[in-house]
Steps between C-alpha positions, in 0.01 A plus 500: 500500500431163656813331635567152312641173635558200330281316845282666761450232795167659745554388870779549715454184699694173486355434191592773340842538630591091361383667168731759564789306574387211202531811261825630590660180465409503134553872412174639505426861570224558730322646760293393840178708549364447890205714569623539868856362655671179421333230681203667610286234592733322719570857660094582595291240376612218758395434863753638769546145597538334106787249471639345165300171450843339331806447628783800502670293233195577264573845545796444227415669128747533217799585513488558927442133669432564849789543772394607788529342870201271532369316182267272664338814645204682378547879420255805699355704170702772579811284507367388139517858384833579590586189313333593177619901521839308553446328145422788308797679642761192410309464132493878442092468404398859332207509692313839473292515831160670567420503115132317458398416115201612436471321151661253283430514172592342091738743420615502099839406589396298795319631822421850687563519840289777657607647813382828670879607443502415141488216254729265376571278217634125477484215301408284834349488829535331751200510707597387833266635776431140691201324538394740815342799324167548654312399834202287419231537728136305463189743425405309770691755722218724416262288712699551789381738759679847513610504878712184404850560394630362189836418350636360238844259591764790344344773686539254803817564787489423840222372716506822710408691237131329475220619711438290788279187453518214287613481197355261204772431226353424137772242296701250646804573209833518593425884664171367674598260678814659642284824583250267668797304693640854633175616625481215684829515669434805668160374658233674168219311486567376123230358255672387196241413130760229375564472114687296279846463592751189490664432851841353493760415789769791564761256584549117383734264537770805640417673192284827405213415279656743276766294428241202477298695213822560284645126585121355369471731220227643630603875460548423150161380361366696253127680420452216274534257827195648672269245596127604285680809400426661844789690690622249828413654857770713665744386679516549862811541659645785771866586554352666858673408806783216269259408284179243626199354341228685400186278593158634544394190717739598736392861476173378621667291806653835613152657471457631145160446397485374151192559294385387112531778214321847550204443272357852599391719787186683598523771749649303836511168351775311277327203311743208426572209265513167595838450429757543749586106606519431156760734389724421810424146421658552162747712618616150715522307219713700305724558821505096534566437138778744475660334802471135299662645194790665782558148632493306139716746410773404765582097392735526824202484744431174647210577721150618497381797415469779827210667605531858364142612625461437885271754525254313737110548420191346638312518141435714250471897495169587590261664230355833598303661264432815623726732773363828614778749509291660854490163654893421400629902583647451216587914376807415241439352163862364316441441120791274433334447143814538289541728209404566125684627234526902407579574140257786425841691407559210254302568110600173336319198419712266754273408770192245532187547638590483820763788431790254562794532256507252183819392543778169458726570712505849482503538119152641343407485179585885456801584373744655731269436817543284835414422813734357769439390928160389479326211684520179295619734211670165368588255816410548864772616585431838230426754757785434749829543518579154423369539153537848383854453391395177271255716365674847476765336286203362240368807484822658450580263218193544295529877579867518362374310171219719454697816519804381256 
């Protein structure tokens, strides 16, 4: 007999233990299904040396505001961990560990749960696995030669741990360009394919940018807000070493070689795109005009504003169109490529055609199913822990309506 719950929430991360809590403020039997432990991702899917890119203070969720010795700080992962098992202790989550679903399915009275232990019943889900579900890697890979090693960023640790040579780092995203920058610190010779990404100042004004994004609203814009309906660049920030600026110009000064976008590769040779000035060129401008809106923003300031980007450069990044991988001992390939969604377990029609969840803010058109903790799921800040409360507790609310 299949066990029945008014709510079955899938994924045992942050996400799914805000649900948790959101629920059990209003009532609401349920359960937590994580396929492996609570947390798992921030347990083996980070680099040894990963930071938290906000403030400590950010760490706060619902109902357990942060409290701990240094807010201004930025948290190791594994500190981050004990932090979130902490929060499912003091909200009493009934997570069920090491239970995958294999299915989800329209259920008479609501939806099947499949698991290899059993099914169950409710009347919603919460689907809550994150926007990290699987490694995307270019076909491109393919071209690759087979002596070189290749990695994608989660599978990435240490440096040590790489076979000696260079190393060429595909994506210059948040987890690029912070692999690329510790390769470099410990003397790898680093060769970094820059992408889209929007640099921005760590520090202004005495202030973390965090603070800056919340104070301009910035956190807070909407899907509806994106400029040609296209997704903005990723942010760039580090908490390493107190938190600093991420900038890929400076990369370069300390001996980073930045190329254009890997267009494809045939046997020892990478052929690039013409593009790499240009996107740090735009990455400048949106640094500079985030700066602007900082200073308008602060009527109290009577002088000029600073320059944030002294990053000294004789010109512009050189174009290369082609690197051998022989000629640059280059042996280590980093696909810092991000990630696409998984739902194969998921037999509903709720996703596009890119398999991305239809959603407003978490609410589908389905009766009885959500999502919750994606990127831009409603603002930007939907898949941190800035804005999984705000959006646990609409979730929660349409949930409770639906089930009364």
């Amino acid at each position: 007999m299949s066990e029945i719950y008014d709510t079955v929430v899938i994924g045992g991360g942050q996400a799914g233990l805000v649900a948790s809590h959101a629920l059990t403020e209003r009532g609401i039997e349920h359960i937590v299904l994580e396929r492996h432990r609570v947390v798992e991702r921030w347990r083996t899917e980070r680099w040894d040396s990963l930071r938290f890119q906000f403030p400590n203070t950010a760490l706060g969720l619902p109902g357990m505001p942060y409290d701990g010795p240094h807010p201004d700080g930025f948290a190791h992962h594994t500190e981050v961990v004990r932090w979130l098992e902490r929060y499912r202790r003091l909200i009493g989550a009934p997570v069920r560990e090491r239970t995958p679903v294999t299915s989800l399915d329209r259920h008479a009275h609501g939806w099947r749960v499949a698991t290899p232990d059993g099914d169950l019943q409710a009347r919603a889900v919460v689907v809550a696995t994150g926007p990290f579900q699987r490694a995307r890697i270019p076909r491109r890979s393919d071209d690759l030669p087979g002596n070189v090693h290749q990695v994608h960023s989660v599978d990435y640790h240490r440096p040590d741990l790489l076979p000696d040579g260079a190393v060429l780092v595909v994506g210059s995203g948040a987890s690029g360009a912070q692999i690329a920058e510790e390769l470099a610190g410990v003397g790898r010779a680093t060769y970094l394919c820059v992408s889209r990404h929007r640099r921005v100042p760590r520090h202004c004004m005495g202030r973390d940018i965090t603070s800056w994004l919340i104070a301009l609203g910035l956190m807070d814009r909407t899907r509806s807000e994106w400029v040609d309906g296209r997704m903005p660049p990723t942010v760039l920030v580090t908490g390493i070493d107190g938190g600093h600026d991420v900038n890929l110009r400076a990369l370069s000064a300390q001996g980073v070689t930045l190329l254009g976008t890997l267009r494809s590769a045939s046997d020892q040779v990478l052929h690039l795109a013409d593009d790499a000035e240009p996107i740090l060129a735009a990455a400048d401008d949106m640094h500079a005009e985030l700066v602007r809106l900082i200073f308008q923003h602060a009527p109290d300031i009577d002088h000029g504003i600073p320059d944030m980007n002294p990053v000294h450069r004789s010109g512009p990044v050189p174009y290369r169109p082609t690197v051998s991988l022989r000629d640059a001992g280059i042996t280590s390939v980093i696909w810092a490529t991000g990630y696409s969604f998984d739902y194969d377990w998921l037999h509903a029609p709720c996703l596009d055609a890119s398999g991305e969840p239809i959603q407003h803010r978490g609410v589908t058109d389905l009766e009885g199913l959500y999502f919750l903790g994606l990127h831009w799921m409603h603002t930007f800040k939907s898949g941190t822990f800035l804005g999984i409360g705000g959006d646990a507790e609409h979730v929660a609310d349409h949930l409770t309506g639906h089930l009364r």
